[in-house]
N, C-alpha and C positions, 0 to 999 in steps of 0.2 A: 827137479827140473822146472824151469820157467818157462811159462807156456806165452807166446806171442802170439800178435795176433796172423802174424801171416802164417803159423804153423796150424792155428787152431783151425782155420779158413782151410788149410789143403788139406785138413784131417776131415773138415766137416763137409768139402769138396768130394772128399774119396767114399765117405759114408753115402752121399746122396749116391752118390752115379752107382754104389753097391745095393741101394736099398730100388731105384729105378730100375735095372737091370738083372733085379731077381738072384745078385749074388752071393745073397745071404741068407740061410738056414733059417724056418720060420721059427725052431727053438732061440734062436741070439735075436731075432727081429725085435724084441723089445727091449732088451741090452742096450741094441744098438741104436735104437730111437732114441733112449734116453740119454745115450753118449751124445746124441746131436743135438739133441736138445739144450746140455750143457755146453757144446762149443758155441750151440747160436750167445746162448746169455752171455758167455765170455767176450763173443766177438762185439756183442750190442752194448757191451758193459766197457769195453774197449774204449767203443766208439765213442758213445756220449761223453767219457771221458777227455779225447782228444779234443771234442768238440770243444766241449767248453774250455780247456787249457788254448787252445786257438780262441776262441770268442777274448780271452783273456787277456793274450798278449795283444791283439789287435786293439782292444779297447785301453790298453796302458798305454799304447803307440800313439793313439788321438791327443791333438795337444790339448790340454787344457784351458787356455785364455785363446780368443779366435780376436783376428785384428780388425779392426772397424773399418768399414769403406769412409773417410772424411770427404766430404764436399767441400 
């Protein structure tokens, strides 16, 4: 399975408001820390990646030779 980011997010969503809300067993609590811990890296791993694929096309878009103001 291919993990995206907006499934890793509702996974890592559902983790929080389970670990807030006291609804998980203190025997899995450290399972389940370390599963969120793994969606944060996926999602931050995501991220910077998008970024800079954006930073990249915007910076190809820039033209290259810029035209002189002539007096």
């Amino acid at each position: 399975m291919n993990l995206t980011y907006n499934k890793a997010y509702s996974d890592l969503s559902k983790l929080v408001d389970q670990i807030e809300n006291d609804k998980i067993q203190l025997d899995t609590l450290a399972d389940k820390v370390k599963q969120a811990k793994e969606l944060i890296d996926f999602c931050e791993t995501k991220l910077r990646t998008i970024d800079k694929d954006v930073k990249a096309v915007l910076t190809d878009k820039k033209p290259t030779t810029r035209k002189k103001n002539r007096l």
